[in-house]
N, C-alpha and C positions, 0 to 999 in steps of 0.2 A: 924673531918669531916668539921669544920667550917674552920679552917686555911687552910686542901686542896682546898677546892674551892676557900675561898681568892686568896691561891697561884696563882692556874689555871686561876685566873679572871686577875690577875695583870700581867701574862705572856703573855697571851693577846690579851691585849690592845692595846702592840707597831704593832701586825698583824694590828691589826684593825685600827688602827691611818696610818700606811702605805698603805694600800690598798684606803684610803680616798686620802691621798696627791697622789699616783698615779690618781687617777683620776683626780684631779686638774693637776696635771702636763700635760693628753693629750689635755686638753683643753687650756693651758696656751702652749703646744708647737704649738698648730695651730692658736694662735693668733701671737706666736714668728715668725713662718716661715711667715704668712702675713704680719707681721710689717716687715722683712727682705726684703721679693718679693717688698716690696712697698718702699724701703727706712722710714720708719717712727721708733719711738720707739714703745716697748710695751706698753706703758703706752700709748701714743697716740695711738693705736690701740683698750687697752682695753679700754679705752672712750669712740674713736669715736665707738664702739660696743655698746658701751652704749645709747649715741644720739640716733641711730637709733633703738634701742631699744625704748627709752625713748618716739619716735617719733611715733612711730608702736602703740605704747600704748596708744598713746592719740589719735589714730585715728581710732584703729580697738575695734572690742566687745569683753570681756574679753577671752571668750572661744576661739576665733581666734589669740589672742592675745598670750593664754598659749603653742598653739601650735608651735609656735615660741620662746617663751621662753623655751621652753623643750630643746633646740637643745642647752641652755649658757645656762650650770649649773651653773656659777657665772654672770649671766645677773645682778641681781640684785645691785653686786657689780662694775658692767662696768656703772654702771645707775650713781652709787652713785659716783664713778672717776671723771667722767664727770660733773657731780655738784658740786663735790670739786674745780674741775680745771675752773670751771667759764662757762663750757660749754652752761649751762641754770638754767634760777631761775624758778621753777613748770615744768610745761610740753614744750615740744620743738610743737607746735599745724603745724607749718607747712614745708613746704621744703627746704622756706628760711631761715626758722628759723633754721635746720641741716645747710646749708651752715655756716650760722654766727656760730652755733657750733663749727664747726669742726675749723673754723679759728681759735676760740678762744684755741680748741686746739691745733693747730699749726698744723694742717694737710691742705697742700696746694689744689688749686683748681683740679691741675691736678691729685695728691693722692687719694681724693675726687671719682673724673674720675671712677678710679678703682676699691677704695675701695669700695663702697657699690655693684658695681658688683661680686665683688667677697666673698661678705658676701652673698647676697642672693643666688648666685650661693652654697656656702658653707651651706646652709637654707633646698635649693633644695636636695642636694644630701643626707643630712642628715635625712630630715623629708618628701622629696617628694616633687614634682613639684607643687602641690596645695600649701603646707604651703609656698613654696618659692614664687611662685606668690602672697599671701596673703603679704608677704613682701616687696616686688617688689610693689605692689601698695599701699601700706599704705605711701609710701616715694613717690609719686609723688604729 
């Protein structure tokens, strides 16, 4: 009885280990197709994701703040990119400070332009017009 269950449990796994990475894959293909729309890499995109994340955070109340992070099931790690890559040391506290971010990342002014409209636009449609406004002004 003990080895069929073993069996059944290691058989699986690989379901359950695939159904995870698809999920990361549709978030990592709407970061792809953004990074493409905008000319930037992925890595530049999962970053500058993170900035504004990182930015959001230091300015909104936790509970305002979660709801925004619901919508990047890997926020945490777009946080953490971005302080790899020199983006910011602690928290990003203001707007200018997301500009110097994003340079650091290599995302230009005019990238910039775009990208955060089209993150929060991306905020909006997924968690609703309120969390996307709560986003929308955390970054001014």
């Amino acid at each position: 009885m003990k080895r069929r269950f073993l069996l059944t449990t290691f058989a699986l796994i690989p379901l359950f280990l695939s159904a995870c990475a698809s999920t990361g894959a549709v978030d990592n293909s709407k970061i792809g197709k953004l990074a493409g729309d905008l000319g930037m890499t992925t890595e530049q995109t999962q970053a500058g994701a993170g900035a504004v994340l990182k930015l959001a955070q230091a300015r909104l109340e936790v509970a305002d703040f979660d709801k925004i992070a619901a919508v990047f099931p890997r926020g945490n790690e777009y946080m953490a990119l971005a302080g790899r890559l020199g983006a910011f040391q602690g928290a990003v506290p203001t707007a200018g400070g997301l500009s110097s971010a994003f340079d650091k990342i290599g995302i230009t002014p005019s990238q910039a332009s775009k990208f955060v409209p089209a993150l929060t636009d991306y905020v909006s449609t997924a968690a609703g017009p309120d969390v996307g406004m709560l986003l929308a002004n955390s970054l001014k």
